[in-house]
N, CA and C of each residue as an Amber inpcrd file, in Angstrom:
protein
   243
  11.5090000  -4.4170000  15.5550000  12.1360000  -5.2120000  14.5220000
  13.5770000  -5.4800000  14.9420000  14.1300000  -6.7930000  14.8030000
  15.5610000  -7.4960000  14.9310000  16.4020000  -6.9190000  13.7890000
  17.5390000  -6.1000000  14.3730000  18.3400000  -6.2070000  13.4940000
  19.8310000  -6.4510000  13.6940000  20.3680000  -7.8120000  12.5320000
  21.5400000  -8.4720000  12.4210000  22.3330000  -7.6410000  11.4940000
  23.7820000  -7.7160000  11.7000000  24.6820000  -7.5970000  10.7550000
  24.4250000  -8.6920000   9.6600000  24.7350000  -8.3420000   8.4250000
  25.3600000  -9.4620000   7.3360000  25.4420000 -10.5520000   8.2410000
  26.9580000  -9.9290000   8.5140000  27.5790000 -11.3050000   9.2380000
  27.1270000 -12.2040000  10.0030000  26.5960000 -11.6810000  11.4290000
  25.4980000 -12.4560000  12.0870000  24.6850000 -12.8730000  11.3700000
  23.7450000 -12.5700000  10.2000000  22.9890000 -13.3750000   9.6590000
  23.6250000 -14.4730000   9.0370000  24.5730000 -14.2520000   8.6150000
  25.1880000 -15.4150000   8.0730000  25.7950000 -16.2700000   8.8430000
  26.1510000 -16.0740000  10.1160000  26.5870000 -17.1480000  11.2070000
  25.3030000 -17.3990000  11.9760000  24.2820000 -17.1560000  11.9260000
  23.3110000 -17.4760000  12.5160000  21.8250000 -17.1360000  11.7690000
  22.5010000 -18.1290000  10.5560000  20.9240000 -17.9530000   9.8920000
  19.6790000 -18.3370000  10.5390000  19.8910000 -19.5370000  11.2310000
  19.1480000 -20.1320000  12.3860000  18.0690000 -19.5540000  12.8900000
  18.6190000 -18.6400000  13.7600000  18.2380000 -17.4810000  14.4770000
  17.7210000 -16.7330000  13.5910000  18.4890000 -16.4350000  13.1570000
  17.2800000 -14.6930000  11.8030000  16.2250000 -15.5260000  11.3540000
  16.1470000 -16.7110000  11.3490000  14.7110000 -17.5760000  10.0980000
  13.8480000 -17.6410000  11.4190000  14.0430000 -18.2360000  12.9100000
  13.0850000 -18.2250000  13.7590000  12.5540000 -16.9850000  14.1080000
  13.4370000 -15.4880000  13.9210000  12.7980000 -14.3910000  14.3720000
  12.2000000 -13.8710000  13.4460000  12.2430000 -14.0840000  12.2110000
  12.1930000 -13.9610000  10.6790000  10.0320000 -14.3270000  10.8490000
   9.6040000 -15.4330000  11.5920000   8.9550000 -15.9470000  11.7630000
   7.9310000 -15.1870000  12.6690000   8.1060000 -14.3370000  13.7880000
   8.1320000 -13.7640000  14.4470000   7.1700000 -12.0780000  13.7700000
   8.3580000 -11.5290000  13.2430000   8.4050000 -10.5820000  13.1260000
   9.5100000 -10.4360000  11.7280000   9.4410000  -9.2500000  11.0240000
  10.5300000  -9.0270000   9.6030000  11.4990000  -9.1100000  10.5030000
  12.8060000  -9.0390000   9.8960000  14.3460000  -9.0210000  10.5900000
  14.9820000  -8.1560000   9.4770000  15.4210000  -6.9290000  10.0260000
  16.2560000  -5.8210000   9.1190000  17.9240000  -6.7230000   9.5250000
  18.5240000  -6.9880000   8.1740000  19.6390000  -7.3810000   7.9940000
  20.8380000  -5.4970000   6.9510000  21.6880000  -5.7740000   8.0230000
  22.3800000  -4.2290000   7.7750000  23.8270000  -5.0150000   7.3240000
  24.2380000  -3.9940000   6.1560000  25.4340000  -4.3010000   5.4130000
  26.4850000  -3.2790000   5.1820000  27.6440000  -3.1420000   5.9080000
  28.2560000  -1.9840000   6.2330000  27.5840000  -0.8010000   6.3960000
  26.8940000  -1.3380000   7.8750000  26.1040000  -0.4690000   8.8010000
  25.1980000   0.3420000   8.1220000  24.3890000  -0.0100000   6.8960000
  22.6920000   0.4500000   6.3350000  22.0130000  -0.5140000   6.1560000
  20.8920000  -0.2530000   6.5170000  19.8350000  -1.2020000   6.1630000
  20.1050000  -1.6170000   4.6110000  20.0610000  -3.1460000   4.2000000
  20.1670000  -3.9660000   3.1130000  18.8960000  -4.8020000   2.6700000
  18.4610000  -5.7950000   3.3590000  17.1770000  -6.3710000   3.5570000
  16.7330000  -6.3900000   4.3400000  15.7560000  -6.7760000   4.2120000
  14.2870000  -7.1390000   5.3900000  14.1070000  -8.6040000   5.2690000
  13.7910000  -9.7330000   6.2040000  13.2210000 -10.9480000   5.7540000
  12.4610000 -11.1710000   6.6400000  11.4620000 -12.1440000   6.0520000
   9.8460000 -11.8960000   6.4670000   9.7410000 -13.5370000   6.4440000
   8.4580000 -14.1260000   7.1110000   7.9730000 -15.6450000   6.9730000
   7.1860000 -15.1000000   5.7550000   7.4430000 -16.4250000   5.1180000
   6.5650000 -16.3830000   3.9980000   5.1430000 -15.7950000   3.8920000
   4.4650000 -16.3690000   5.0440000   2.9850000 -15.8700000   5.0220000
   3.0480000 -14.5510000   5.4690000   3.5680000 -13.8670000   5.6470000
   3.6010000 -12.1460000   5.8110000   3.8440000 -11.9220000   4.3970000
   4.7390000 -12.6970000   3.4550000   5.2300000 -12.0400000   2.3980000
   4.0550000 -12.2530000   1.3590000   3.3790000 -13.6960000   1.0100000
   1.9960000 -13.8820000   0.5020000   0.7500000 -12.6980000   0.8730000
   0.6640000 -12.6500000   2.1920000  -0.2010000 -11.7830000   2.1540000
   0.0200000 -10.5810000   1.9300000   1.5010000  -9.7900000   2.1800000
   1.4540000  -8.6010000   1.8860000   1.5710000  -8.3580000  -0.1530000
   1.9950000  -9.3830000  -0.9280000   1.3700000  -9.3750000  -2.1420000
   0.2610000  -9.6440000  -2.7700000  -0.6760000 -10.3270000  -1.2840000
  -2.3190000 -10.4250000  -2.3120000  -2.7320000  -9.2810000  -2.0140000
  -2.2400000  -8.2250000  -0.7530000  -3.0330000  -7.2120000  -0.7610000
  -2.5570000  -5.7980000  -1.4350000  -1.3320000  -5.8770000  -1.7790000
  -0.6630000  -5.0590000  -3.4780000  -1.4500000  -5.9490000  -4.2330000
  -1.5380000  -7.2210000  -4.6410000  -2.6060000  -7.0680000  -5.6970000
  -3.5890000  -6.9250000  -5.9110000  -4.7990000  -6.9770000  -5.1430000
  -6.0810000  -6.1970000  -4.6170000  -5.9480000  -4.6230000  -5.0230000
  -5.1950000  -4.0730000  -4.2670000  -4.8520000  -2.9030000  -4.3780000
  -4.5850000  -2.4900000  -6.0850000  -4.1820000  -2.7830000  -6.8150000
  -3.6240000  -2.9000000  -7.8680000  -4.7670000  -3.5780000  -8.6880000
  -5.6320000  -4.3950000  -8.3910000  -6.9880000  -4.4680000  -9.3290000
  -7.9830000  -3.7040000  -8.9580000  -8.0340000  -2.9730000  -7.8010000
  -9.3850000  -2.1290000  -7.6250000  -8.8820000  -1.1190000  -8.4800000
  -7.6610000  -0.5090000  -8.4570000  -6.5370000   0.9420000  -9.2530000
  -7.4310000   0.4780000 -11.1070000  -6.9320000  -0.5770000 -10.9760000
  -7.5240000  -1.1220000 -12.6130000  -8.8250000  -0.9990000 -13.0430000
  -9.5380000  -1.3860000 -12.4580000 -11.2290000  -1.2790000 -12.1220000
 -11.5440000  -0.1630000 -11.9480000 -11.0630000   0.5430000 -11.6640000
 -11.7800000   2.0540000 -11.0990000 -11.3210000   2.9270000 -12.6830000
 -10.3020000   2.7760000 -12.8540000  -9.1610000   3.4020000 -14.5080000
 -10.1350000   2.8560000 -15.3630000 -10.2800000   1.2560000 -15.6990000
 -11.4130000   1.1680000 -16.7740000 -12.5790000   2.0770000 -16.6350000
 -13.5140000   1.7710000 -15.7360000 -14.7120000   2.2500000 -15.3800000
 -14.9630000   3.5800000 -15.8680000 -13.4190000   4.5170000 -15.2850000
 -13.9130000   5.6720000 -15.8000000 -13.2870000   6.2340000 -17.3160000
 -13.2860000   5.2180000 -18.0600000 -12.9050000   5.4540000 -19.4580000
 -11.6950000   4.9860000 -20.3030000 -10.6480000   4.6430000 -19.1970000
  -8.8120000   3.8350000 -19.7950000  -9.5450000   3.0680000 -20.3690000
  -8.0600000   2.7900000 -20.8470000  -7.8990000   1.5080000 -21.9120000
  -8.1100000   0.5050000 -21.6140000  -8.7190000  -0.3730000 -22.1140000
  -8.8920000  -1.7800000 -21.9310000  -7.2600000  -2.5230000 -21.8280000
  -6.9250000  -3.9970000 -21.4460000  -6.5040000  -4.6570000 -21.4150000
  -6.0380000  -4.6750000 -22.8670000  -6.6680000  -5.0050000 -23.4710000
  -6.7250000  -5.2290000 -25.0290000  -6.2010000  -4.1020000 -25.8740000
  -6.8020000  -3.0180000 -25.4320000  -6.3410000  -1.8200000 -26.1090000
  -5.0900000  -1.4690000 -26.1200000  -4.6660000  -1.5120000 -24.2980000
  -3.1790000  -1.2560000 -24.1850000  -2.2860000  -2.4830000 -24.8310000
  -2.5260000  -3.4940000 -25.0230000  -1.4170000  -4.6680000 -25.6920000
  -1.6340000  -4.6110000 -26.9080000  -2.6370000  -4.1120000 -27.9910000
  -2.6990000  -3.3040000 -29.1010000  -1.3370000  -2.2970000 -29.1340000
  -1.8800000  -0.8900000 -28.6550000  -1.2580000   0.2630000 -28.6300000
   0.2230000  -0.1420000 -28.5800000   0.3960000  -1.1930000 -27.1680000
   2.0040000  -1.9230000 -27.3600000   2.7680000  -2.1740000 -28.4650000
   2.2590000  -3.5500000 -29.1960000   2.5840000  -4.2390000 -30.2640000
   2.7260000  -2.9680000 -31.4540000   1.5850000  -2.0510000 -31.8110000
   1.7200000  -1.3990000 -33.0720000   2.5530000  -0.3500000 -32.3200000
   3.3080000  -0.4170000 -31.1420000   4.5190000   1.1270000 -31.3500000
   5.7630000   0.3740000 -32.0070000   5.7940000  -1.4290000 -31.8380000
   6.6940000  -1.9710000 -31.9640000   7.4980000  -1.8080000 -33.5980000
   6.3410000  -1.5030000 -34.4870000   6.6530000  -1.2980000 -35.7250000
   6.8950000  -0.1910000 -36.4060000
């Protein structure tokens, strides 16, 4: 993984978006890691597969007895009062 100062990223955004493309690019901000930037399609896919991940978690919780969808936005609303 590429890693720029702030600064360099900011004088050469250029560059960080083509390597960005590549591979993530760790951007460091008084010398610690700050961000990461990614091409989009790394960033799409690494959220369809947190959300996969995150509906099988759901699916498996119903199945074995949680709350419904419904139940929990119930339970929500009536703590509200």
């Amino acid at each position: 993984m590429k890693t720029f100062t702030a600064t360099e990223a900011k004088n050469k955004l250029g560059a960080v978006m083509d390597s960005a493309l590549v591979e993530p690019v760790m951007i460091e901000k008084s010398g610690r890691n700050s961000v990461v930037i990614m091409a989009a399609s790394e960033y799409e896919r690494l959220t369809a597969m947190e959300d996969a991940y995150w509906g099988a978690r759901a699916a498996r919780a119903e199945a074995a007895g949680f709350a419904t969808p419904d139940e929990v936005t119930k339970l929500i609303e009536d703590a509200g009062d």
